[in-house]
C-alpha positions in Angstrom: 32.6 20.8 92.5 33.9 18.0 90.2 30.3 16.2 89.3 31.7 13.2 87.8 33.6 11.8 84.9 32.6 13.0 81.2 35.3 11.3 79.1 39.0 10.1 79.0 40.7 10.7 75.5 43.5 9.2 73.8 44.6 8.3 70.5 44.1 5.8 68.2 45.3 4.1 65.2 42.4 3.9 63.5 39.1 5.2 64.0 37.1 2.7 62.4 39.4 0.0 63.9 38.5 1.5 67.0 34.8 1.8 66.6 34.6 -2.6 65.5 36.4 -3.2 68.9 34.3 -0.6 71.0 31.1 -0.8 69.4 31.3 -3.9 67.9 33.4 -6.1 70.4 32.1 -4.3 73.6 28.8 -3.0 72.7 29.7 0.6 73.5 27.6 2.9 70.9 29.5 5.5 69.0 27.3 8.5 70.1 29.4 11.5 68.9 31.8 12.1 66.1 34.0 15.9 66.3 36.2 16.6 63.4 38.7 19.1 64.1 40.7 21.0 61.2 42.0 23.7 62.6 43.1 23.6 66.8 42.5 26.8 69.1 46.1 28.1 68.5 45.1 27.7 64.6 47.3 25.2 63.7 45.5 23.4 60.7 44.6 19.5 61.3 42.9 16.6 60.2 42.0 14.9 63.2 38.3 13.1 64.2 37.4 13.0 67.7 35.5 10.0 68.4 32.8 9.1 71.6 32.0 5.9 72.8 29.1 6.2 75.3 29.2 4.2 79.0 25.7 3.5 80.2 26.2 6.1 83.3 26.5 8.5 80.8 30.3 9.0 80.8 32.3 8.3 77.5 35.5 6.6 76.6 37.0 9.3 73.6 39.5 8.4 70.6 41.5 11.0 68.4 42.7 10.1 65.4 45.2 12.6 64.5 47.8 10.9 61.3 49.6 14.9 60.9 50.4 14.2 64.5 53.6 11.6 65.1 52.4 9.8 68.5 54.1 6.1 68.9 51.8 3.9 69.5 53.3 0.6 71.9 51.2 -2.5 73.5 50.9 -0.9 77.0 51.5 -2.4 80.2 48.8 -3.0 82.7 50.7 -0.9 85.2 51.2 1.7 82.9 48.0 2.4 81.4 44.7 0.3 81.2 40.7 1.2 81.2 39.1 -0.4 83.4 35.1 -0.9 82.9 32.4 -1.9 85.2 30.1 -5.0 84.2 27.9 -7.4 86.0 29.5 -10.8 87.3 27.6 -12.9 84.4 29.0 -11.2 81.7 32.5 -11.5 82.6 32.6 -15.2 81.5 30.6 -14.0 78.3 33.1 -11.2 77.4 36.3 -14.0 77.8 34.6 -16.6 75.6 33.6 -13.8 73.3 37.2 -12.6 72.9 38.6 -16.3 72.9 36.4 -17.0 70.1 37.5 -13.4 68.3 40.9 -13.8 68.1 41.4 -11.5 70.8 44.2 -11.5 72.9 41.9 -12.3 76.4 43.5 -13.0 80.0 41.5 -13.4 83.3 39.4 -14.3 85.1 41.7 -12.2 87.5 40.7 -12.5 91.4 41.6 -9.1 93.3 39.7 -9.7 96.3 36.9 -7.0 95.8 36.8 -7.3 92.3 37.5 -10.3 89.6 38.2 -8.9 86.4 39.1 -9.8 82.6 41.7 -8.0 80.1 41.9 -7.7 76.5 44.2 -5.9 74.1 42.3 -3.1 71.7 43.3 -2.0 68.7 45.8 0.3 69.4 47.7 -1.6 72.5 45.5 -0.7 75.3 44.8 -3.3 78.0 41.0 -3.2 78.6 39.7 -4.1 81.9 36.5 -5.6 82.2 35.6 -5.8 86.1 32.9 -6.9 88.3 32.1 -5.5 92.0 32.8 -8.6 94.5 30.9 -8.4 98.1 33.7 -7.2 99.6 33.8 -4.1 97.1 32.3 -1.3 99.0 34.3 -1.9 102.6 37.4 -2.5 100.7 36.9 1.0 98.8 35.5 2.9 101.9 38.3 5.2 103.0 36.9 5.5 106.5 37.8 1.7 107.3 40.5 0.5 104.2 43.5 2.9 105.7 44.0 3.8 102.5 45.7 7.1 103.4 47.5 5.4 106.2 49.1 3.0 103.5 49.6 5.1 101.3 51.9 7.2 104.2 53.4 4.0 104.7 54.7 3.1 101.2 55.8 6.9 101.4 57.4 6.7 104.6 59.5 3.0 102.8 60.5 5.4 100.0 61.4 7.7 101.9 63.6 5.4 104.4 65.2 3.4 101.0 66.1 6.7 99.1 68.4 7.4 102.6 69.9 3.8 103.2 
């Protein structure tokens, strides 16, 4: 049985630009470093593996990997962000902190069971600061959100306009 998250990879830019915004900016340590020169199917490579550590234990992962082409773009929300958890206080911190870095910084954003707060790191990922509202845990409780029943819905609306 799947125990919980260990860490989400992807690439970076820059590793060191990577470790100011994640270490330095967010206060995630660096706890790991993995330099990898040759891959399991013995290709030869110069890539470093790098590990940011969450305080439940779980870390966020970057490869830098400059023999590999990968295109790097400012990412949509929809399309990919990381979403962290923090405490309600130090969401207002975290947007005057990024204001006053430079940063690009949107939010506060109200979702109903969360609010939450977005930057842009270093490589064009949207970073999601969040914090749990009251209504969090009954608006993620499948046995009372419907969540399956919507998402039969929406499937059933595709369904219907891929037909019409």
């Amino acid at each position: 049985m799947i125990k919980k998250l260990h860490h989400n990879a992807y690439r970076c830019r820059d590793s060191e630009e990577t470790r100011r915004f994640y270490e330095g900016f967010l206060g995630l340590p660096l706890a790991g470093t993995l330099e990898i020169m040759e891959t399991k199917s013995g290709r030869k490579t110069e890539t470093l593996h790098t590990f940011y550590q969450l305080d439940d234990g779980s870390y966020l992962a970057f490869f830098e990997a400059p023999d590999m082409p990968f295109e790097f773009n400012d990412q949509h929300d929809f399309d990919l962000h990381i979403a962290l958890e923090v405490e309600l206080p130090v969401l207002e911190q975290m947007l005057a902190k990024g204001k006053a870095a430079g940063l690009e910084t949107r939010g506060v954003s109200d979702h109903g069971f969360i609010h939450s707060i977005y930057f842009r790191d270093p490589s064009g990922y949207v970073i999601e600061l969040t914090a749990r509202m009251p209504e969090h845990d009954q608006a993620m409780d499948p046995s009372t959100n419907e969540a399956r029943a919507k998402l039969d819905r929406w499937q059933a609306a595709k369904a219907q306009s891929a037909t019409s």
